[in-house]
C-alpha positions in Angstrom: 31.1 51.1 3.8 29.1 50.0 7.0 27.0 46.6 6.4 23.8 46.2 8.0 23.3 42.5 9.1 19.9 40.6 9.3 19.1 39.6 12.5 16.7 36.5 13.6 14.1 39.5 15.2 13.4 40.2 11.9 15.0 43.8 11.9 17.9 45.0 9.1 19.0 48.3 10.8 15.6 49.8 11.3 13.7 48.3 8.7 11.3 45.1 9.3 12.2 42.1 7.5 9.1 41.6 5.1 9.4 37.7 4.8 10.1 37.5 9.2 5.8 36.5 9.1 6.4 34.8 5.9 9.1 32.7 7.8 8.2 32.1 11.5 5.3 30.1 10.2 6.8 27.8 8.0 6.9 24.6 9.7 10.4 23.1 10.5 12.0 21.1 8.1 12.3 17.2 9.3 15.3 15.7 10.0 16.1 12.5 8.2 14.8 9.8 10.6 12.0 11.9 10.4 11.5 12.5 6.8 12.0 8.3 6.2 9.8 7.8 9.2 6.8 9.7 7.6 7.5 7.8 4.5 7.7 4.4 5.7 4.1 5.3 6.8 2.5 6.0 3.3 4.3 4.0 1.1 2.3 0.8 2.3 -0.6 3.0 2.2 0.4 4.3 -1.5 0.9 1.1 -2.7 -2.2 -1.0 -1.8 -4.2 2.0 -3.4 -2.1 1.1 -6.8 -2.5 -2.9 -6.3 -6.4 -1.6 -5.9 -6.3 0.0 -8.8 -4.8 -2.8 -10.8 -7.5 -5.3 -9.4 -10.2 -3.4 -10.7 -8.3 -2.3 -14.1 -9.8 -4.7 -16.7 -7.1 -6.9 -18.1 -8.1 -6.4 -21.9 -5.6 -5.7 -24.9 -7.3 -1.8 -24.8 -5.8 -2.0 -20.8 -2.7 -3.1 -21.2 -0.7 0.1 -21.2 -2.3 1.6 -18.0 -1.7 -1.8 -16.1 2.0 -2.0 -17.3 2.2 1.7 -15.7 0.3 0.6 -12.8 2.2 -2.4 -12.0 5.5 0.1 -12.6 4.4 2.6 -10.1 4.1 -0.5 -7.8 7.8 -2.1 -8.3 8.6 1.2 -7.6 7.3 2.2 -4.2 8.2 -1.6 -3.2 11.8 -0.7 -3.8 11.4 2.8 -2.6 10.5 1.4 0.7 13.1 -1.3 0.6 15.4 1.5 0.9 13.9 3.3 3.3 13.8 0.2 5.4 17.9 0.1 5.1 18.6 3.5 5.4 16.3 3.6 8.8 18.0 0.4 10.2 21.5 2.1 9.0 20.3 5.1 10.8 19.5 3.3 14.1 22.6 1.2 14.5 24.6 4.2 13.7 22.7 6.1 17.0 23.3 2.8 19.4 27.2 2.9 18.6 29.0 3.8 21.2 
């Protein structure tokens, strides 16, 4: 039994690949400095918009609950870009070793 192999031109024997369009204009996936980069960009960004949100969220008994989440979702960027801080630095030393 012969197998007919995909090729990167889009072609499998002499049919055209249907997703070849689909595919060529995906954008390439990031590498991981790249992906931690991006993120060390909005987290800052993403977390003054919840300390905003909390400074303007009444601190009544009825309020209590969304501030608790708010104030969660804020501890939790702050360590989400705690280790995305580490993981860059680990990334860098590892590329200046010889």
């Amino acid at each position: 039994m012969r197998r007919e192999s995909t090729s990167v031109g889009g072609h499998a024997g002499s049919a055209t690949c249907p997703y070849c369009a689909i595919i060529s204009s995906m954008p390439r996936p990031l590498n991981e400095r790249q992906s931690l980069e991006q993120e060390l960009a909005e987290l800052p960004v993403q977390i003054a918009v919840y300390l905003r949100e909390l400074t303007e969220t009444p601190e009544g008994i009825e309020h209590r609950a969304g501030r608790e989440w708010v104030a969660w979702q804020v501890r939790n960027l702050e360590k989400r870009l705690a280790d995305v801080r580490k993981r860059l630095a680990a990334i860098n030393d590892a590329s200046r070793a010889p």
